[in-house]
C-alpha angles and dihedrals in degrees: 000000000000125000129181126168127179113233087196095059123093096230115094126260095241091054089045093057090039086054090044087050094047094043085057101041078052091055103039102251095112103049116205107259097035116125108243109226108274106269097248089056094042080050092053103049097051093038100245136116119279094238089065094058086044084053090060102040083053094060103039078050089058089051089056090240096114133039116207136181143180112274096354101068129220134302138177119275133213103269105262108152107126098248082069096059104041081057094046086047090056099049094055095055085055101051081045092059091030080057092049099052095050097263125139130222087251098055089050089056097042088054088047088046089046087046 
C-alpha cells in the first residue's frame, strides 16, 4: 500500500493518510480484507508519529471502513456504514424494476455509465 502525504499542505497528516487509504480502497489497490501496515511501521516510513496513523485508523474505523484490534492491527472491512447500505438498498430496488421491466444488468450499468 502507498502512502504519500504532503508536510507543506494545510490539511493534517492523519487526514492525509485517511484520504490515501480511502482513495486506494476506491481503486482497488487496498482490497477489503487486506491487513494495513502496523502504525508504528506506516510512521516510520512517512516520517511521522505513530498517534497520528492511529488517528487515522481511528477515524476510517468510525466510518466503518476499518476494523482494528489489540494486538492483531487493522484491516479493511467490508463497507457497512449506513450510508452503504441505504445506496446498496436502492440499487437493488432498481435492478429489481429494471428486471421487471425486461431490462438486463448490463443495460442498468450501461444507463448509469451514459448518466
Amino acid at each position: 500500500m502507498l502512502v504519500r502525504i504532503d508536510q507543506g499542505s494545510e490539511v493534517p497528516l492523519g487526514k492525509q493518510i485517511a484520504f490515501q487509504i480511502r482513495a486506494g480502497i476506491s481503486d482497488g489497490s487496498v482490497q477489503v480484507g487486506e491487513r494495513l501496515p502496523p502504525a508504528r511501521e506506516l510512521a516510520q516510513a512517512l516520517g511521522v508519529n505513530m498517534h497520528t496513523v492511529l488517528r487515522a485508523y481511528s477515524g476510517l474505523r468510525a466510518e466503518g471502513i476499518v476494523e482494528m484490534r489489540q494486538g492483531r492491527g487493522a484491516w479493511v472491512r467490508a463497507r457497512t456504514s449506513p450510508e452503504h447500505a441505504k445506496l446498496t438498498r436502492l440499487a437493488e430496488k432498481i435492478l429489481a424494476e429494471a428486471h421487471e421491466m425486461g431490462l438486463t444488468r448490463a443495460d442498468v450499468i450501461r444507463l448509469i455509465e451514459r448518466i
